[in-house]
MDTraj code that builds the backbone (N, CA, C; nanometers):
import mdtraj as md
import numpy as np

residues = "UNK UNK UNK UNK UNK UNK UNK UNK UNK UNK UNK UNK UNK UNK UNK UNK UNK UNK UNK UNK UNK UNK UNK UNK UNK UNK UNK UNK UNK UNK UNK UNK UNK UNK UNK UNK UNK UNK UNK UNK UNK UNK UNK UNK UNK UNK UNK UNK UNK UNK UNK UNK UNK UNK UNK UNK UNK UNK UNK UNK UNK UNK UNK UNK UNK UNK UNK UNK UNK UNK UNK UNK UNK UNK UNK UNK UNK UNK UNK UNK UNK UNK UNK UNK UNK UNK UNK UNK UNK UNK UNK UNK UNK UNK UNK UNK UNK UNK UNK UNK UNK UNK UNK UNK UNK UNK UNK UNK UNK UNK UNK UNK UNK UNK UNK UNK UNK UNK UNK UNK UNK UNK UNK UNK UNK UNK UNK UNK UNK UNK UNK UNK UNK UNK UNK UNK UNK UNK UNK UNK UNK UNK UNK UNK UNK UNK UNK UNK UNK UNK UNK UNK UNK UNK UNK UNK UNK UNK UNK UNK UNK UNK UNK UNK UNK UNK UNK UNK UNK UNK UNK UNK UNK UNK UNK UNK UNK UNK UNK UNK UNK UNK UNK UNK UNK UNK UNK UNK UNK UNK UNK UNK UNK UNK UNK UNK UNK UNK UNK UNK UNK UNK UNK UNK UNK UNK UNK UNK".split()
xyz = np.array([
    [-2.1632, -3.6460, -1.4654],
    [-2.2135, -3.5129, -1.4305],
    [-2.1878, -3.4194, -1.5485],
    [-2.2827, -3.3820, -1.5369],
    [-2.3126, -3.2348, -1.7094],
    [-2.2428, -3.1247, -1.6837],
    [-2.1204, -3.0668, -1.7438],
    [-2.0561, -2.9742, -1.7429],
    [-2.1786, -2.8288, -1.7671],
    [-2.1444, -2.7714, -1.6564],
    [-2.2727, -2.6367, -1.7013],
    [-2.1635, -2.5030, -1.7554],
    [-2.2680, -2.4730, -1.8519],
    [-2.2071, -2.3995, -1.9126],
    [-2.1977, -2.2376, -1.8571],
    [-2.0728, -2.1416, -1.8894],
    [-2.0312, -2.0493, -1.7986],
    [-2.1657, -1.9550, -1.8218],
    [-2.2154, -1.9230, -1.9173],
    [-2.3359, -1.8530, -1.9659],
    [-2.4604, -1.8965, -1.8420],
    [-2.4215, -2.0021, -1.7740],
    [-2.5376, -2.0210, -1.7014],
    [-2.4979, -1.9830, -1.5416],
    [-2.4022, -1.9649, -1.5329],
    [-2.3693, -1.9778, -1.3727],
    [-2.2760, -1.8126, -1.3517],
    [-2.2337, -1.7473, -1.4435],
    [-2.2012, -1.6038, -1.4271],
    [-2.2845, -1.4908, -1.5751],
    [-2.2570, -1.4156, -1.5051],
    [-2.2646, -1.2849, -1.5713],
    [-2.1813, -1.2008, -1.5847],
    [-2.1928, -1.1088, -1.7000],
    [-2.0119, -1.0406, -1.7518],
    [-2.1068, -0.8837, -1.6435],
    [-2.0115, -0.8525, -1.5731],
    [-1.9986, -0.6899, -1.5370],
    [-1.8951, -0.5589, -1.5592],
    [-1.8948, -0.5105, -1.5519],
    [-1.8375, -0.3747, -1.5199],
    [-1.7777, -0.3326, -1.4067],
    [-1.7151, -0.3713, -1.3409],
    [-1.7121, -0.3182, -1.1731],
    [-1.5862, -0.1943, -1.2258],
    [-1.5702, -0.0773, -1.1094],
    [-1.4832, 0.0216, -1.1397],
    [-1.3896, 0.0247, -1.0949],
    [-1.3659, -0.0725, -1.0104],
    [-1.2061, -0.1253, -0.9742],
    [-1.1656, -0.2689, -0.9805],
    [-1.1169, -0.3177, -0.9841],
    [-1.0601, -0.4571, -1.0067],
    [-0.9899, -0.4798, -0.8852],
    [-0.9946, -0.4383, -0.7191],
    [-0.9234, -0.5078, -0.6189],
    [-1.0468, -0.6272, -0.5939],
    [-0.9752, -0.7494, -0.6404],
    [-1.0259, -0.8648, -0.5933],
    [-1.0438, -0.8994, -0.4469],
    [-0.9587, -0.8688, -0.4000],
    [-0.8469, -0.9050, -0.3001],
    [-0.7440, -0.8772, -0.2653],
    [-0.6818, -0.7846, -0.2102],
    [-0.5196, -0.7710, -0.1949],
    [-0.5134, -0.6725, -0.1081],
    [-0.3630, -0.7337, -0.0516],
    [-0.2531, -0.6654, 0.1031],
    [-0.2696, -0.5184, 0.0791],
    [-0.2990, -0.4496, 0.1922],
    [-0.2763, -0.2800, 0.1621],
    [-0.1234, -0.2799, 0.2529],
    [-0.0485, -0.1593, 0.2216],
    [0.0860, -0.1821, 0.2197],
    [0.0787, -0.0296, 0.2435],
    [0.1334, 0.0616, 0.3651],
    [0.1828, 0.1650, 0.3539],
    [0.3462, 0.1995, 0.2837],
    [0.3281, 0.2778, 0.1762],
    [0.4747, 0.2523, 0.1470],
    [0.5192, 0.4251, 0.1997],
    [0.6775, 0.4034, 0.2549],
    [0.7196, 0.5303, 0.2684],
    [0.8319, 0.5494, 0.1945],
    [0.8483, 0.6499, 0.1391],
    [0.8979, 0.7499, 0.1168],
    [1.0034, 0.8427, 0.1300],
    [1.0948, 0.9220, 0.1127],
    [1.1739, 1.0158, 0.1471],
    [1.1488, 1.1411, 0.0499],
    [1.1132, 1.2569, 0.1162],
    [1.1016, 1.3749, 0.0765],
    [1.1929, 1.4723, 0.0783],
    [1.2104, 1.5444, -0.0352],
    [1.2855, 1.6416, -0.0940],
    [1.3343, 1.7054, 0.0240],
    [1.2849, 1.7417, 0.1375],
    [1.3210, 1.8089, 0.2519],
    [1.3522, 1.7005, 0.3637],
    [1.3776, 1.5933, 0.3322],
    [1.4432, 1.4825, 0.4333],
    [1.3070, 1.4203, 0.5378],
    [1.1849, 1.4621, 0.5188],
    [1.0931, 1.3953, 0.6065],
    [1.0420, 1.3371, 0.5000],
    [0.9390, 1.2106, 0.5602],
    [0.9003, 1.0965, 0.5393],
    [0.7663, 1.1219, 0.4846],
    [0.7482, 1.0285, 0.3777],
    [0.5728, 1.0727, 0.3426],
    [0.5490, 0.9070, 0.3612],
    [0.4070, 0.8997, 0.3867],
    [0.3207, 0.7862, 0.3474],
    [0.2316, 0.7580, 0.2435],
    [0.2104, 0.6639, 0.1792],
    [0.1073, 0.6625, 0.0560],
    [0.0808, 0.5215, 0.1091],
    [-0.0772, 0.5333, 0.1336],
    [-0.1500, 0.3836, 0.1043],
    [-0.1388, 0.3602, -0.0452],
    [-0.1023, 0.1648, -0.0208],
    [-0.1895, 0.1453, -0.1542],
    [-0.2364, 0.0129, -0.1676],
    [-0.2506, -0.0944, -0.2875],
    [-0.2942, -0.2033, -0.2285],
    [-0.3004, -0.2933, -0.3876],
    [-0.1580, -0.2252, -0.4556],
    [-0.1546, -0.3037, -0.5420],
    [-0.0055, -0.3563, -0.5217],
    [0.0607, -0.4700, -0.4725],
    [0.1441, -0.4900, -0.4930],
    [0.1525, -0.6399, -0.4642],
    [0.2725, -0.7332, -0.5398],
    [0.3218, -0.8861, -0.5230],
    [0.4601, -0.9122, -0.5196],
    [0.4676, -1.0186, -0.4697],
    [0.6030, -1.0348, -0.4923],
    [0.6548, -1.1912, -0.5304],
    [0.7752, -1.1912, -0.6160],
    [0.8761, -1.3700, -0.6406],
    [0.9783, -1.3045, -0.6080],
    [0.9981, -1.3758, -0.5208],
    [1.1424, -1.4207, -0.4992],
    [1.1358, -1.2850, -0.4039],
    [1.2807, -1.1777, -0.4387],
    [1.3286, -1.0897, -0.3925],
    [1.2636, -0.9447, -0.4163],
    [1.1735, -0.9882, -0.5311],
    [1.1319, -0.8546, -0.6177],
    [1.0331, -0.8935, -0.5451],
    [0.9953, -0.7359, -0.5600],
    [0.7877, -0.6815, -0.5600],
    [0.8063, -0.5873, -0.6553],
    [0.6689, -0.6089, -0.7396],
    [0.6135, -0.5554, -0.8094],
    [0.4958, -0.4372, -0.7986],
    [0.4783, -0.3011, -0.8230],
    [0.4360, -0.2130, -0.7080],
    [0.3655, -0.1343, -0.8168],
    [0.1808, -0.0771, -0.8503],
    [0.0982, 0.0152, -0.8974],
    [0.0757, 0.1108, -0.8372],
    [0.2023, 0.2034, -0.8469],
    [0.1508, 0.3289, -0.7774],
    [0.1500, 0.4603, -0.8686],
    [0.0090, 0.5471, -0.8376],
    [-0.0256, 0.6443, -0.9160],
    [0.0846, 0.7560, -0.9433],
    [0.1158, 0.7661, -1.0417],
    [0.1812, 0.8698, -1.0972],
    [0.2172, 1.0304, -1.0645],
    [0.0837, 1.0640, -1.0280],
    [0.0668, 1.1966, -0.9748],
    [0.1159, 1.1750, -0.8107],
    [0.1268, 1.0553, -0.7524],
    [0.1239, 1.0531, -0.5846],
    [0.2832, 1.1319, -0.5434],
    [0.2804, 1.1642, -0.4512],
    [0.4267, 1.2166, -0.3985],
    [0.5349, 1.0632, -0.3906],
    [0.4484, 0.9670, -0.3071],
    [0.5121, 0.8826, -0.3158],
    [0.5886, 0.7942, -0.4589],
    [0.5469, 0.8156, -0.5435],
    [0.5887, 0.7862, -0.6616],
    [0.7053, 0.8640, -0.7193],
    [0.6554, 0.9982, -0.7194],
    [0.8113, 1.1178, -0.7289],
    [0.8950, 1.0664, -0.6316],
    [0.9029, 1.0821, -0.5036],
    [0.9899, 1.0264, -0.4276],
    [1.0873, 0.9076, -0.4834],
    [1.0004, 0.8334, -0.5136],
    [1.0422, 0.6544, -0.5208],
    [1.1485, 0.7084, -0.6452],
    [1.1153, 0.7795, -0.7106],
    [1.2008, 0.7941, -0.8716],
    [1.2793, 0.8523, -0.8501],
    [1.3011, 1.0099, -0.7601],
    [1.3689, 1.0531, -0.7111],
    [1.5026, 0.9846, -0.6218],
    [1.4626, 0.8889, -0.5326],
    [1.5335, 0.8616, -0.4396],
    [1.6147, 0.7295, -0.4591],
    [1.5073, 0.6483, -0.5151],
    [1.5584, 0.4380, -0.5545],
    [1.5100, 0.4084, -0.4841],
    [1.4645, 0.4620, -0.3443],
    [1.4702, 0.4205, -0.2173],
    [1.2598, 0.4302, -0.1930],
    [1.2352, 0.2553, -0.1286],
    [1.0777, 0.2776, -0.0633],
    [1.0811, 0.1217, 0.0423],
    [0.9819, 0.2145, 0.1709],
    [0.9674, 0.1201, 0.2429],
    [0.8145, 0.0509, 0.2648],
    [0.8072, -0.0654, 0.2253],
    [0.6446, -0.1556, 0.2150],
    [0.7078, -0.1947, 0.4377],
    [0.5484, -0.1728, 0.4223],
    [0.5089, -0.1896, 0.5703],
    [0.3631, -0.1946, 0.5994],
    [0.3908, -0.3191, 0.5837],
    [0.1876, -0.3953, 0.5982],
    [0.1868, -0.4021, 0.7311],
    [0.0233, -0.3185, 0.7557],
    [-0.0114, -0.3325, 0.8434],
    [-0.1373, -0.4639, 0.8952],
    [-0.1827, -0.4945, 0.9593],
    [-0.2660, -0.5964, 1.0003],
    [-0.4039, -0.5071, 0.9939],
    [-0.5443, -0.5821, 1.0717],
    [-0.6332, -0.5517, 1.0235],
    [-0.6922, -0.4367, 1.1338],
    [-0.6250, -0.4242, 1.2859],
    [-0.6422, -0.3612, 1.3501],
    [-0.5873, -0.1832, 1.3388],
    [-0.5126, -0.1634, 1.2386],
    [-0.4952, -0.0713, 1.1898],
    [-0.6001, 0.0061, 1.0432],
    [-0.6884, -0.0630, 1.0357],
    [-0.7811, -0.0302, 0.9175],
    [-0.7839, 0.1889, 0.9303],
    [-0.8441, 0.1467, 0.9904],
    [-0.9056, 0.3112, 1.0198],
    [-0.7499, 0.4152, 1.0120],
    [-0.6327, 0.3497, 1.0807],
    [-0.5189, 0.4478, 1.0727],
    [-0.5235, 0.4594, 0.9054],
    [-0.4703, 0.3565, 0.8216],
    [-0.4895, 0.3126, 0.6668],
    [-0.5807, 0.4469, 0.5703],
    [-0.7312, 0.3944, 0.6734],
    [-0.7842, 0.5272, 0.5863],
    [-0.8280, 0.6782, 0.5627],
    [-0.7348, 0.6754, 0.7270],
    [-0.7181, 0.8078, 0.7692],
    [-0.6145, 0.8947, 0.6538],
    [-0.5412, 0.8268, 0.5912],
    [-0.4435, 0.8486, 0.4895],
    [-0.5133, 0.9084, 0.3947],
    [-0.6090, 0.7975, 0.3587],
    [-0.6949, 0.8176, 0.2051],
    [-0.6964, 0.8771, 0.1370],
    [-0.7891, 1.0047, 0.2145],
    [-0.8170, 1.1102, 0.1129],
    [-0.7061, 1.2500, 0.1617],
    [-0.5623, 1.1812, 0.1579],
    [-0.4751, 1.2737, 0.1615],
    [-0.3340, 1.2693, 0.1093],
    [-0.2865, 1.3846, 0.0304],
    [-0.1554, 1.3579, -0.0424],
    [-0.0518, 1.4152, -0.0121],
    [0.1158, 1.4022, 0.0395],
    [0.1673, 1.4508, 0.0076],
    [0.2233, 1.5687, -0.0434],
    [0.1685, 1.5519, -0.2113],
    [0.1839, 1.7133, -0.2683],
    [0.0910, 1.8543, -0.2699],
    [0.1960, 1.9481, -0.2232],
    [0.1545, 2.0594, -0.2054],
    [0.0762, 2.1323, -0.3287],
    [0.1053, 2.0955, -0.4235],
    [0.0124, 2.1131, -0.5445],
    [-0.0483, 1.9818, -0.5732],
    [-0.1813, 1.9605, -0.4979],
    [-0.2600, 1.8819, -0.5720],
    [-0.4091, 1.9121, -0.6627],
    [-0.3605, 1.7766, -0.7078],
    [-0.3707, 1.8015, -0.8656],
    [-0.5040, 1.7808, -0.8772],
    [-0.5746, 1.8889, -0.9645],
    [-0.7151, 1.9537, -0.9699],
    [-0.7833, 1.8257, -1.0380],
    [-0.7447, 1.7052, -1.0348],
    [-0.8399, 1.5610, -1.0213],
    [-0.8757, 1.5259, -0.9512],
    [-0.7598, 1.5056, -0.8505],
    [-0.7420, 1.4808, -0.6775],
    [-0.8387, 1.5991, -0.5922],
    [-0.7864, 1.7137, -0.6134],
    [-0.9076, 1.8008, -0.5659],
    [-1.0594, 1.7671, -0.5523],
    [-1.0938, 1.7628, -0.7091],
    [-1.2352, 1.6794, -0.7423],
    [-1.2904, 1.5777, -0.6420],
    [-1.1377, 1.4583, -0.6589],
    [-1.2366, 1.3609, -0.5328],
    [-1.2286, 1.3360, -0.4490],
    [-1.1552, 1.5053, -0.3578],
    [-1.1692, 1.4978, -0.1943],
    [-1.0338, 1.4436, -0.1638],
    [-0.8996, 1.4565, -0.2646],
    [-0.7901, 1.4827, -0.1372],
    [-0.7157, 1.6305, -0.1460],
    [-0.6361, 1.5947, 0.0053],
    [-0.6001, 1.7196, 0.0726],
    [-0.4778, 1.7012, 0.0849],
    [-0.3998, 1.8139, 0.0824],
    [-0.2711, 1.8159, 0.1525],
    [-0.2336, 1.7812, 0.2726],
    [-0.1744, 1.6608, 0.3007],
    [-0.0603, 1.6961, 0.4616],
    [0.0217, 1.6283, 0.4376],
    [0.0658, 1.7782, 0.5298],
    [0.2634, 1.7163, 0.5417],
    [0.3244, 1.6397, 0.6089],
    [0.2383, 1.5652, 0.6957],
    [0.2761, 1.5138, 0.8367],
    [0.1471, 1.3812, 0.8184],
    [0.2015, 1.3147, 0.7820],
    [0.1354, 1.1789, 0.7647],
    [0.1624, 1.0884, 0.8633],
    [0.2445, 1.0864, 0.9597],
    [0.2535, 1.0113, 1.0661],
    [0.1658, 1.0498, 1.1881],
    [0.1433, 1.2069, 1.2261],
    [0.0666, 1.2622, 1.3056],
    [-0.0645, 1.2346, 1.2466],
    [-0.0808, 1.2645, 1.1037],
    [-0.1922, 1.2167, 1.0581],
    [-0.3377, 1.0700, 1.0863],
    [-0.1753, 1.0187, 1.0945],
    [-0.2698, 0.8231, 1.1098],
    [-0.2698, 0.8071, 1.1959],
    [-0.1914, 0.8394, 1.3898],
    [-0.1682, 0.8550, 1.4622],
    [-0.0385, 0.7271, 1.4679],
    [0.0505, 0.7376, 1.3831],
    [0.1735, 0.6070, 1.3569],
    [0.2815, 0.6901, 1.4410],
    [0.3645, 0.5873, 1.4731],
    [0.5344, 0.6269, 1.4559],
    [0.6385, 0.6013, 1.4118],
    [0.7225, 0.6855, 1.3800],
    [0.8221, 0.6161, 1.2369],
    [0.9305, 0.5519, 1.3328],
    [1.0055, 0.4764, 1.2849],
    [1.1106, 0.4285, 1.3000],
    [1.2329, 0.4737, 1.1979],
    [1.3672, 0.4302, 1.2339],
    [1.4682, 0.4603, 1.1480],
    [1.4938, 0.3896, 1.0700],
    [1.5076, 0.3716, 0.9127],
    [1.5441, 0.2709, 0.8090],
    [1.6833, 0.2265, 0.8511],
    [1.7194, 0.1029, 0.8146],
    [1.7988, 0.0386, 0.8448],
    [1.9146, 0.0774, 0.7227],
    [1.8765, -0.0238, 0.5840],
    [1.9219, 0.0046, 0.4663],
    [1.8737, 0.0757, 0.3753],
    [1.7955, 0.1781, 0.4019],
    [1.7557, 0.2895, 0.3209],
    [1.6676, 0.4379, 0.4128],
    [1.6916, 0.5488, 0.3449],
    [1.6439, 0.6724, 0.4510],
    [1.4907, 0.6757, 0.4919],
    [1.4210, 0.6240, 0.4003],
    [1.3247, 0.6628, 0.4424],
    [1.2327, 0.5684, 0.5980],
    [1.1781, 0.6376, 0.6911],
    [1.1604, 0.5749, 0.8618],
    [1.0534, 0.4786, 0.7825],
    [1.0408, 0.3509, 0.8919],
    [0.9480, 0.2634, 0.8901],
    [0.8455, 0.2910, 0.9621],
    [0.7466, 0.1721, 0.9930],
    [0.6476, 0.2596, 1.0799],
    [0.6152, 0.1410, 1.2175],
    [0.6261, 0.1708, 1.2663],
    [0.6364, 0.1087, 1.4034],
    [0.5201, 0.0367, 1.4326],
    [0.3970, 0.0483, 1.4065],
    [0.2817, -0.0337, 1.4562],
    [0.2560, -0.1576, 1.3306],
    [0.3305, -0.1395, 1.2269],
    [0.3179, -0.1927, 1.1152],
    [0.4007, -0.3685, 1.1631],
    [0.3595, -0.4816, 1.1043],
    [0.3952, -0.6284, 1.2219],
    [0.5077, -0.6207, 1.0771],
    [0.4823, -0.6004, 0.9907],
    [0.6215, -0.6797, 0.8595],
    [0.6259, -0.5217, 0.7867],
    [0.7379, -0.5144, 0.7688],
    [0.8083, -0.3887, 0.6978],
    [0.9206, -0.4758, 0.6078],
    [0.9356, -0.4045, 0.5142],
    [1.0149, -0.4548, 0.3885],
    [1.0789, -0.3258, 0.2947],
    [1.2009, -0.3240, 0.3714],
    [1.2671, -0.2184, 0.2756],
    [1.3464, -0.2722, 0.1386],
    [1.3331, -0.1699, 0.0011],
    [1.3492, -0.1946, -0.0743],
    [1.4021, -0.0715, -0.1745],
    [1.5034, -0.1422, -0.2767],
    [1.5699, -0.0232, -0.3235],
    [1.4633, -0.0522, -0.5275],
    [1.4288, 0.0526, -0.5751],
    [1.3807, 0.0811, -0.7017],
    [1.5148, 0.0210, -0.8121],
    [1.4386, -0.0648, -0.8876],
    [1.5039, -0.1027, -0.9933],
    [1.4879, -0.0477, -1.1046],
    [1.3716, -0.0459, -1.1221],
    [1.2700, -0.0153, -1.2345],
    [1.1711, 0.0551, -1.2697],
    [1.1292, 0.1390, -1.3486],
    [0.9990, 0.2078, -1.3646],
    [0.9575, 0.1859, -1.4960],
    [0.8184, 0.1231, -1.5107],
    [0.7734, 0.1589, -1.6459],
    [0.6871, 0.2820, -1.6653],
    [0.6726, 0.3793, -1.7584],
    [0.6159, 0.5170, -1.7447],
    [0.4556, 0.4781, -1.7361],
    [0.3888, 0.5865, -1.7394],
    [0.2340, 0.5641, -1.6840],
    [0.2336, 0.6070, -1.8150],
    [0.0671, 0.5708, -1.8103],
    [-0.0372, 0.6405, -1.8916],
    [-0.0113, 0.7552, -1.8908],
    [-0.1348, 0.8511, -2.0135],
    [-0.1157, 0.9962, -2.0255],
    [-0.2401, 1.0334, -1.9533],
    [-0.2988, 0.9219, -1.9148],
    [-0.4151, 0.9908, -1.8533],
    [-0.3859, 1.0361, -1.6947],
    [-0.4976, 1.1322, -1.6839],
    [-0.5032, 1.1818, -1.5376],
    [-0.5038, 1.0569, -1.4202],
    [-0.4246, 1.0370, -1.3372],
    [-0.4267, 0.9392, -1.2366],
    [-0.3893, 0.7887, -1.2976],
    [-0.2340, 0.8078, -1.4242],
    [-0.2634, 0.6941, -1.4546],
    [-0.1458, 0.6265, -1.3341],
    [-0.0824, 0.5284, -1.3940],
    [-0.0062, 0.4708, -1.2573],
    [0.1588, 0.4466, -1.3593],
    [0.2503, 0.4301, -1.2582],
    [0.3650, 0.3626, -1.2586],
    [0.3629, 0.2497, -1.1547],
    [0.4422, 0.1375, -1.2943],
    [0.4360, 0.0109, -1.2742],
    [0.5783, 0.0227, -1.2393],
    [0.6171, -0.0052, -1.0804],
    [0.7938, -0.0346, -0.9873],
    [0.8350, -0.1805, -0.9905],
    [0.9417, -0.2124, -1.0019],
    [1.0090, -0.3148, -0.9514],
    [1.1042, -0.3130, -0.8593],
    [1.0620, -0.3562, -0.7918],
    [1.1784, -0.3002, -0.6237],
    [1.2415, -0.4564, -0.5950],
    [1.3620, -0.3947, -0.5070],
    [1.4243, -0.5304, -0.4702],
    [1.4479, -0.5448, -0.2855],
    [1.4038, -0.6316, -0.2454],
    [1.3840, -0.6268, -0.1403],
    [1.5487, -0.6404, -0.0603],
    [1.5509, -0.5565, 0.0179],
    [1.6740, -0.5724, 0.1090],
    [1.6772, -0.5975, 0.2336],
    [1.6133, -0.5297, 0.3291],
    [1.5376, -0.6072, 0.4583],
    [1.4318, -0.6531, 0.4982],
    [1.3899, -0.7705, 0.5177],
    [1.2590, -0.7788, 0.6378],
    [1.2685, -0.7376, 0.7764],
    [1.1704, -0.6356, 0.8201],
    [1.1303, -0.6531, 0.9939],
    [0.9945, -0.7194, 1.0388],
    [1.0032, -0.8049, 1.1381],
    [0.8720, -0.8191, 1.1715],
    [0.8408, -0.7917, 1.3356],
    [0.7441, -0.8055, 1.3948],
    [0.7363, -0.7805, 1.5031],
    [0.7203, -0.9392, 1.5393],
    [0.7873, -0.9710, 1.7050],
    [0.8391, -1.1207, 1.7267],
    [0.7122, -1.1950, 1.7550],
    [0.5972, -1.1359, 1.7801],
    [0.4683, -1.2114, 1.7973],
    [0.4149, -1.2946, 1.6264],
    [0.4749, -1.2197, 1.5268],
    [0.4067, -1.2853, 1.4000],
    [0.5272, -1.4130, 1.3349],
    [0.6574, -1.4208, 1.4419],
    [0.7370, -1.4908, 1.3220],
    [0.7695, -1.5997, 1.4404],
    [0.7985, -1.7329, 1.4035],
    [0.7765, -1.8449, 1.4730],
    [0.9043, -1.8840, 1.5154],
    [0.9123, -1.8693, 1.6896],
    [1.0082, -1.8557, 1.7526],
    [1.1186, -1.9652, 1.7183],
    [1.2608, -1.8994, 1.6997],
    [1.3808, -1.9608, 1.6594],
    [1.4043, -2.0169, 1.4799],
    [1.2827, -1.9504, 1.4139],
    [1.3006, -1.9594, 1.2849],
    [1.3032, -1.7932, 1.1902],
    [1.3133, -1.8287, 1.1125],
    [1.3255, -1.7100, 1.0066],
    [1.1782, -1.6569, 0.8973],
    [1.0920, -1.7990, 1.0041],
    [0.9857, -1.7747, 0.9508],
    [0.8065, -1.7225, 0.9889],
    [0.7321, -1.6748, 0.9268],
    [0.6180, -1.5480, 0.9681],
    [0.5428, -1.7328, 1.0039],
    [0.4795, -1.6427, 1.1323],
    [0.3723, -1.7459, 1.1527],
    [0.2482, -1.7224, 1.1096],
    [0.1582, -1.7812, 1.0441],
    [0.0871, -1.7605, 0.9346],
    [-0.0517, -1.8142, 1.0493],
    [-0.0365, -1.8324, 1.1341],
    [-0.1539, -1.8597, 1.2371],
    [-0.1195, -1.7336, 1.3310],
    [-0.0865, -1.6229, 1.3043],
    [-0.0760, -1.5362, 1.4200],
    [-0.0601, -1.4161, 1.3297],
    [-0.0587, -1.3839, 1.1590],
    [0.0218, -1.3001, 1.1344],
    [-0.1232, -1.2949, 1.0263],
    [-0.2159, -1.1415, 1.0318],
    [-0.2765, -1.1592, 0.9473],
    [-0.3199, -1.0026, 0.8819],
    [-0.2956, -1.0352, 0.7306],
    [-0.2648, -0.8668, 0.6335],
    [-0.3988, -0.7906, 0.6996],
    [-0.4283, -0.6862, 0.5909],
    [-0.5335, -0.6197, 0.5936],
    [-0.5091, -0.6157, 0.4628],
    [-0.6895, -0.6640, 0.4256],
    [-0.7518, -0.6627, 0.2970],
    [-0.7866, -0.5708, 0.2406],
    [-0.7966, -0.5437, 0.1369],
    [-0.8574, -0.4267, 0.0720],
    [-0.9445, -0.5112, -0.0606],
    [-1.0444, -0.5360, -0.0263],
    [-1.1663, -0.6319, -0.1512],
    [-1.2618, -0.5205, -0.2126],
    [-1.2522, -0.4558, -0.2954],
    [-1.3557, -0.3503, -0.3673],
    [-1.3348, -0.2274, -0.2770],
    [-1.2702, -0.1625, -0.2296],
    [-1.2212, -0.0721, -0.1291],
    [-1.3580, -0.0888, -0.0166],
    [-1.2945, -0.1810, 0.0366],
    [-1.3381, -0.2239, 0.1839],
    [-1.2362, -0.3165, 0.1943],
    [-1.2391, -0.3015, 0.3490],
    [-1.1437, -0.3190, 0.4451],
    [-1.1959, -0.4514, 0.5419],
    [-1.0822, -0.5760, 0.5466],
    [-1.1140, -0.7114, 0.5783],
    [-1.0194, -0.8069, 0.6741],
    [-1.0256, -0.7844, 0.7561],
    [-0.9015, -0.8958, 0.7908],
    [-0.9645, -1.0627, 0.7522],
    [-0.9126, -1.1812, 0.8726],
    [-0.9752, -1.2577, 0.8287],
    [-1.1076, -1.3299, 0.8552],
    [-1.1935, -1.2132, 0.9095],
    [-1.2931, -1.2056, 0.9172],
    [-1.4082, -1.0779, 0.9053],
    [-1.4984, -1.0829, 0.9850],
    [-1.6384, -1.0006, 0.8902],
    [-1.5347, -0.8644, 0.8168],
    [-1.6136, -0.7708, 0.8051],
    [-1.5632, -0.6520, 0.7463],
    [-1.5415, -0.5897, 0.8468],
    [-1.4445, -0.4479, 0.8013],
    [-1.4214, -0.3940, 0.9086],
    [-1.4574, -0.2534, 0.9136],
    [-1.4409, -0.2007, 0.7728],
    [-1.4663, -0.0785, 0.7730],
    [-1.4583, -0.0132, 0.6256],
    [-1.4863, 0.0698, 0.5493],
    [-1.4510, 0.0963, 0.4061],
    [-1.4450, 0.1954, 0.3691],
    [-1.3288, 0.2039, 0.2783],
    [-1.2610, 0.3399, 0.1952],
    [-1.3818, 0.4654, 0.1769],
    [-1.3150, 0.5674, 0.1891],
    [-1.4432, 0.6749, 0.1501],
    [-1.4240, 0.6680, 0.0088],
    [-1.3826, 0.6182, -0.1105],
    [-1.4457, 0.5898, -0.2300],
    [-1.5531, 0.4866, -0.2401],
    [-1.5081, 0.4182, -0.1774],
    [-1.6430, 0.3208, -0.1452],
    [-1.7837, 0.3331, -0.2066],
    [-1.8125, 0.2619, -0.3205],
    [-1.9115, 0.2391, -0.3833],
    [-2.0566, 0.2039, -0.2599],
    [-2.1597, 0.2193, -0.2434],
    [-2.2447, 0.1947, -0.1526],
    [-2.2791, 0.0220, -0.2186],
])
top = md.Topology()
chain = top.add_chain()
for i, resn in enumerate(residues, 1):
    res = top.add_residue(resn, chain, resSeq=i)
    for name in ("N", "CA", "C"):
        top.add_atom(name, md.element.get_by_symbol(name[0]), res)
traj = md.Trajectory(xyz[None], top)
């Protein structure tokens, strides 16, 4: 069989985001005034103990994270899509930043009333978890590499994981482990929204 050559079977593009594929992850937060912020996002991995975390620079959640050491990852499943992007087009900071303005986000302070979530109490770190969320993963900041100078560039985190929670329907009774036939992320593929099946719904950046 004739090896075909890549020139024949793709084409080079441009696309304006690069989510292939990947977990959206509410991460929270602790704020300067002791309440909790949320920031979607949907760049993050993990080996071993570490996750590795792209979060925008300008976000509250990012000040926080630098501020504090302290962030809680809490993936939600796919039935939460719409809470996810109820978030979206909203930040945290009370001065947002005349980029963010541009593409439609807003201030709130109350991001749990927002998504219609409820927090829970952190175990090993302050900032609340979120209760409808099936796996939460608190984690203390190791690391920051600085962002870009550009507008909306990102900081690259290295966090170290200190607790797992899950809810007892996703983890396989009398083990320590997620049942992977019952336990399923929410996608974020080109900002649209996927569990493991059809689509579900998509980001208001959302390219048509």
């Amino acid at each position: 069989m004739n090896a075909v050559a890549a020139s024949d079977t793709h084409i080079a593009i441009q696309p304006s985001i690069l989510y292939v594929g990947t977990p959206v992850a509410l991460i929270t937060t602790r704020n300067a005034d002791g309440t909790t912020n949320i920031s979607p996002m949907s760049s993050v991995w993990a080996l071993g103990d570490r996750l590795v975390l792209g979060v925008s620079s300008a976000a509250q959640g990012a000040i926080n994270a630098l501020r504090e050491r302290e962030l809680t990852l809490n993936f939600p499943d796919p039935s939460l899509w719409a809470a996810v992007e109820a978030l979206g087009p909203t930040t945290g900071r009370e001065d947002v930043p005349a980029y963010k303005v541009a593409m439609g986000y807003a201030y709130e302070p109350d991001k749990f009333a927002c998504a219609g979530l409820s927090p829970q109490p952190g175990e090993t770190v302050k900032p609340q978890r979120i209760a409808e969320c099936p796996l939460q993963i608190e984690t203390e900041l190791l690391a920051a590499h600085a962002p870009t100078g550009e507008p909306g560039g990102f900081h690259i985190f290295e966090a170290r994981a200190l607790k797992v929670f899950a809810h007892p329907g996703v983890v396989i009774p009398g083990t320590q482990h997620v049942d992977t036939g019952r336990w399923s992320p929410l996608l974020y593929v080109f900002r649209h929204y996927f569990g493991t099946g059809p689509r579900l719904g998509h980001n208001f950046r959302a390219e048509a």
